[in-house]
C-alpha positions in Angstrom: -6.4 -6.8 -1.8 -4.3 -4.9 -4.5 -4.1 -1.7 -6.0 -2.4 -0.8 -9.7 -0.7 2.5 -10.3 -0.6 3.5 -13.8 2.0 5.6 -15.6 1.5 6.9 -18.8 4.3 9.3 -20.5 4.6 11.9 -18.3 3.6 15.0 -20.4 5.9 18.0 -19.4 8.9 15.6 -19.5 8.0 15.1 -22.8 7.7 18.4 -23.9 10.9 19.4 -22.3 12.0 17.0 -24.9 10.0 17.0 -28.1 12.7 18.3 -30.4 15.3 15.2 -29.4 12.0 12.9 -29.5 11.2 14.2 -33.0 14.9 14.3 -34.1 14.6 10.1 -33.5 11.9 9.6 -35.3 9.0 7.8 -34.4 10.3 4.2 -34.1 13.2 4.9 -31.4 11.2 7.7 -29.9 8.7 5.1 -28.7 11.8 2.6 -27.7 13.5 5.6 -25.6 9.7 6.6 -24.1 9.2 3.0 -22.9 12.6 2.5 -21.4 12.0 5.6 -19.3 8.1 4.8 -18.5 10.0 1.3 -16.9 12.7 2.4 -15.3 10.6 4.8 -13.6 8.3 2.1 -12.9 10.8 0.4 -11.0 11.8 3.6 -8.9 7.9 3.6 -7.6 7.9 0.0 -6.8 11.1 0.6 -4.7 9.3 3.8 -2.7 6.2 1.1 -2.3 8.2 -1.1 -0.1 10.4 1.4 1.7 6.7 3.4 2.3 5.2 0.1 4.3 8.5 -1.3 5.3 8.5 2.0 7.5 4.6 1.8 8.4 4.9 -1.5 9.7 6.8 -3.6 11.6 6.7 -7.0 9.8 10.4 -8.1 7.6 10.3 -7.2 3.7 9.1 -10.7 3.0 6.0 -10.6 4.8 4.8 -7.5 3.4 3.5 -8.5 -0.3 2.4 -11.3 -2.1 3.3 -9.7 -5.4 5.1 -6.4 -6.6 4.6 -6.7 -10.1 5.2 -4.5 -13.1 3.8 -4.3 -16.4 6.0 -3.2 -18.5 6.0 -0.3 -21.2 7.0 -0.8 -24.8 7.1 1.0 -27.8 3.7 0.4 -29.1 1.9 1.0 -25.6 3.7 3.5 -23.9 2.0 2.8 -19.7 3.6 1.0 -17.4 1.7 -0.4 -14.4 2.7 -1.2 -10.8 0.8 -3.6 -8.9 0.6 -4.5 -5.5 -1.3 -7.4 -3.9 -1.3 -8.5 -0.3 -3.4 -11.0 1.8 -6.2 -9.9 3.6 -3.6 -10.0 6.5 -0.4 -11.0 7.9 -0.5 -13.6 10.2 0.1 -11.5 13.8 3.5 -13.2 14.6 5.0 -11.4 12.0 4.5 -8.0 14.1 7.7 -8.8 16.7 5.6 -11.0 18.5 7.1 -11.7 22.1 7.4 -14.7 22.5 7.1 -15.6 19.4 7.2 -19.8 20.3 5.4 -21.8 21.5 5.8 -22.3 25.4 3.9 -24.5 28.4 0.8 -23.4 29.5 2.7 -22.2 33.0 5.1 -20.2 31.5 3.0 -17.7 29.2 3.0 -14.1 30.0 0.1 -13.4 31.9 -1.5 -10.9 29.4 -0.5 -13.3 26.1 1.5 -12.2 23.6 2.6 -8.8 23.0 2.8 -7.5 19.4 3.8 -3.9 18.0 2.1 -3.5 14.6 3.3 0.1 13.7 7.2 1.3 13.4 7.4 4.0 16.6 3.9 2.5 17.4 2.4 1.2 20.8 3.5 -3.0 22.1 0.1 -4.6 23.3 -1.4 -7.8 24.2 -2.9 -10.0 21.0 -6.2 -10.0 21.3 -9.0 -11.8 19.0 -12.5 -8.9 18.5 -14.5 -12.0 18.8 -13.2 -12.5 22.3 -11.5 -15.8 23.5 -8.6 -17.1 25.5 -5.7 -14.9 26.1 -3.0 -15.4 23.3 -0.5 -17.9 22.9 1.9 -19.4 20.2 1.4 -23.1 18.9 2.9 -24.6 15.5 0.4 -24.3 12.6 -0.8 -27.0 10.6 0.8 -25.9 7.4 4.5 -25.2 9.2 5.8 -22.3 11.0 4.4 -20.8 14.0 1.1 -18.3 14.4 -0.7 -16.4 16.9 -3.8 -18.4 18.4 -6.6 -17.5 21.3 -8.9 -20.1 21.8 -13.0 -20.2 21.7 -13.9 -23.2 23.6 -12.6 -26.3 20.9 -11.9 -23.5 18.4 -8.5 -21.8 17.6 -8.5 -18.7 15.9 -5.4 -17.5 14.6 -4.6 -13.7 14.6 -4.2 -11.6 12.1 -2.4 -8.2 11.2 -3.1 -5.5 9.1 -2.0 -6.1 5.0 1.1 -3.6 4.6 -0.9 -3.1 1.1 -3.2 -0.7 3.4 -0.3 1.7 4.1 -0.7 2.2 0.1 -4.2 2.9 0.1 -4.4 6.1 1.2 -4.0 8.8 -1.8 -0.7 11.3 -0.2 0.8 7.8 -0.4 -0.1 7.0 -3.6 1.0 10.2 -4.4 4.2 10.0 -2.8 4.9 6.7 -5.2 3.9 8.1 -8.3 5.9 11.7 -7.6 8.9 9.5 -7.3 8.0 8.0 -10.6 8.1 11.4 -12.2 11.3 12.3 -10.7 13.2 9.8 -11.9 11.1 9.9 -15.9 12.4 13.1 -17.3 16.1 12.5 -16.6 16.0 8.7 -17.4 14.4 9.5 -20.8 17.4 12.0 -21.7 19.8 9.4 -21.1 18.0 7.0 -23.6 17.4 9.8 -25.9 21.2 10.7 -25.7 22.5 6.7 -26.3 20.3 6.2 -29.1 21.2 9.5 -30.8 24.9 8.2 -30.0 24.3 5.3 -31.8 22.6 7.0 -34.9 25.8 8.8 -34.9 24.2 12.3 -33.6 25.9 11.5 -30.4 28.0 14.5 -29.1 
C-alpha cells in the first residue's frame, strides 16, 4: 500500500518571484527552484507522520515502512513524497492490554482490549473470521502479536496501515498545502544567498 505526492514548482510562488529568478539566470535559478521544491518536500513528509501519528494510536515506528523523498534538482524541478505501509500493523501495536503473553487462567475474560484510533473507542480483539477469544503468545519471528485461535490454526490480528489515514484527499490536501506554505518563502531565501554570493546580495 503506498501513495506518492508530487510537487512540481509551485506557480504563483514563482511568479511572485520571476524578476529575482530571471536576474540569476537560468543555471542558479533552477539550483534555488530545486532547493525550495525539497525543502518543502520535507515539510510535507513531517505533516504526513504528525497527520497519522494523531489518527492512530500505534508509536512513530510502527506507522511506515518507508517515508521516502525524491529529490528535486536543477534539471527536473518535482519532488516526490512517498509513503508505503504494510497491509497492516500487527494489532499489539494499538495499546494492546495486556500486551504479553499470560496463562490460560489469567486472561481477561473478553481477550485483549485494543484502541485503534487517538480519542477512539477500547474493545476486545476480535478475528472477522471468528475464532477463540484473543490472547498474546511470542511470534515465531521475535516479539509478541495478537492471536485467536481456529481449531489448530492461529491467526494473528491485524490493524489498520496508518498509510490509510493518507488516503483520503482533505488529507492529502492538508500535506501538500503545507508544502506550499513553506515553498514561496524557502525559495526567497535561496534566491537571496545566491544573489549574495554573485555579489547582488544587499
Amino acid at each position: 500500500m503506498s501513495i506518492a505526492l508530487h510537487i512540481d514548482g509551485v506557480d504563483e510562488a514563482l511568479e511572485l518571484h520571476r524578476a529575482a529568478l530571471d536576474a540569476l539566470g537560468p543555471a542558479h535559478a533552477g539550483k534555488a527552484i530545486a532547493r525550495a521544491l525539497n525543502r518543502a518536500v520535507s515539510a510535507a513528509r513531517t505533516e504526513a507522520g504528525l497527520i497519522a501519528r494523531r489518527a492512530y494510536t500505534a508509536p512513530a515506528d510502527k506507522l511506515f515502512d518507508a517515508i521516502f523523498i525524491r529529490s528535486a534538482r536543477p534539471g527536473k524541478l518535482q519532488s516526490t513524497l512517498e509513503i508505503s505501509g504494510r497491509p497492516g500493523v500487527s494489532l499489539i501495536h494499538f495499546l494492546a492490554t495486556p500486551d504479553h503473553p499470560l496463562p490460560p487462567s489469567q486472561r481477561p475474560a473478553d481477550g485483549i482490549s485494543v484502541q485503534i484510533l487517538r480519542g477512539g473507542p477500547r474493545y476486545a480483539a476480535r478475528s472477522h473470521r471468528g475464532g477463540s477469544k484473543s490472547f498474546v503468545i511470542r511470534k515465531p519471528q521475535g516479539g509478541y502479536g495478537i492471536f485467536v485461535r481456529h481449531g489448530r490454526e492461529l491467526e494473528m490480528l491485524l490493524g489498520p496501515s496508518p498509510v490509510q489515514a493518507l488516503q483520503k484527499q482533505e488529507r492529502q490536501e492538508r500535506i501538500m498545502a503545507r508544502a506550499e506554505e513553506v515553498f514561496s518563502p524557502r525559495l526567497r531565501h535561496e534566491i537571496d544567498h545566491l544573489l549574495a554570493g554573485l555579489g547582488g546580495g544587499r
